[in-house]
C-alpha positions in Angstrom: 133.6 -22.7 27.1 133.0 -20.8 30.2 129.4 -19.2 30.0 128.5 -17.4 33.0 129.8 -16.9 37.2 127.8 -16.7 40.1 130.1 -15.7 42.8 129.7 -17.2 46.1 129.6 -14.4 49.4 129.7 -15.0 53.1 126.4 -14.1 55.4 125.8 -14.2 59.1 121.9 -13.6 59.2 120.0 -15.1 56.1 117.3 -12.9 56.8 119.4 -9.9 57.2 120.6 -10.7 53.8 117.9 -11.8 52.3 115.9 -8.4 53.4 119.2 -6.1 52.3 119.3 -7.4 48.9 115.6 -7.5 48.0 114.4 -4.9 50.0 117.4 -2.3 49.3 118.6 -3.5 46.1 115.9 -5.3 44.0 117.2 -8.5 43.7 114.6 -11.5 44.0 114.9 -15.4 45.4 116.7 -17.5 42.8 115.4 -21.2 42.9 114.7 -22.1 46.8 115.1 -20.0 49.6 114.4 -22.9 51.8 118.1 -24.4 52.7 119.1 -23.2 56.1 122.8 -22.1 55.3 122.6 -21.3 51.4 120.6 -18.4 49.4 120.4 -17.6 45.7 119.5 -14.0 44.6 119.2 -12.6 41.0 118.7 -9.4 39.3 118.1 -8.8 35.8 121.1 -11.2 34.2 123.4 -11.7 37.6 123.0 -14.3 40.4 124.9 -13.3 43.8 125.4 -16.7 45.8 125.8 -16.9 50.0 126.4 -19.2 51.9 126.4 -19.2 56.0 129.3 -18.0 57.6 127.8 -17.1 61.8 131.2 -16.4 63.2 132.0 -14.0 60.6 133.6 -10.7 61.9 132.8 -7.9 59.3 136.0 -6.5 59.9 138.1 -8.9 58.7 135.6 -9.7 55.5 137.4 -9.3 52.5 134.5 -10.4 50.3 134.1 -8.0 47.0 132.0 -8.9 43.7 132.7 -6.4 40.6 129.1 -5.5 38.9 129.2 -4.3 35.2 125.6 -2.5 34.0 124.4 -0.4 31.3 122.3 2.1 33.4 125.1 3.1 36.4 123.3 7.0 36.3 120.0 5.2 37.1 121.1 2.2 39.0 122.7 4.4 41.4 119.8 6.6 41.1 117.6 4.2 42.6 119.9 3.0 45.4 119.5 7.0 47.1 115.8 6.9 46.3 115.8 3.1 48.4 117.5 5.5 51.0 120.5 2.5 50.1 123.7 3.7 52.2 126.7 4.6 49.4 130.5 3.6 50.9 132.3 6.8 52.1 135.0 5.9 49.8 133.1 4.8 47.3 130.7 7.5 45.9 129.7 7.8 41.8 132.8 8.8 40.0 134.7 8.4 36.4 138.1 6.4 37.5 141.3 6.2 35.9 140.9 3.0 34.2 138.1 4.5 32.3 135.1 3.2 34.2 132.2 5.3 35.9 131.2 3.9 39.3 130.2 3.3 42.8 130.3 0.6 45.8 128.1 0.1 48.9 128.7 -2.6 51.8 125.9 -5.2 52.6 125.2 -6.0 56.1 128.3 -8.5 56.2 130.6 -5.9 54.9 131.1 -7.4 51.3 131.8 -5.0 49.0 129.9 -4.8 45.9 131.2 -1.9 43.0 128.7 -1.3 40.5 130.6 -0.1 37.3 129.8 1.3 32.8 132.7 1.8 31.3 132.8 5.4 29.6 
């Protein structure tokens, strides 16, 4: 029954966002980009969702979205040729549970981990 998820993230700055993930990461507008307090971004098969959230302190933002691909070598590839900031912690690598992957921190400090299983 269930057929896809589009998981929902906080942002201060729509524009901030908006610029991070198009500029940095290649995602593009999903449906309208014209409600003050809401944005919809895709890339390839995955929609990301945000919604407003001003007083948001990054430091206390737990929000974190798991991101399977086919391509991890070349995705990440492209993120240091977009000059896109890795996480200190969070750097390409083959874990434990069998996965090969990396995370960066959008301007709002959401964690997004890009993973391929090997």
């Amino acid at each position: 029954m269930l057929v896809d998820i589009n998981p929902k993230l906080p942002m201060r700055n729509k524009t901030a966002t908006l610029q991070f993930y198009t500029e940095q990461l290649g995602f593009k507008v999903f449906g309208s980009a014209d409600f003050d307090s809401y944005l919809m971004l895709q890339r390839d098969e995955i929609q990301i969702h945000f919604f407003e959230f001003k007083s948001l302190d990054p430091k206390e933002n737990y929000g974190q979205v798991y991101i399977r691909t086919n391509a991890i070598d070349a995705l990440y590839q492209s993120f240091l040729d977009n000059n896109t900031k890795i996480h200190p912690n969070g750097k390409l690598e083959i874990k434990p549970w069998g996965q090969k992957e990396f995370s960066i921190l959008d301007p709002d400090n959401n964690l997004l981990t890009f993973g391929q299983p090997i």
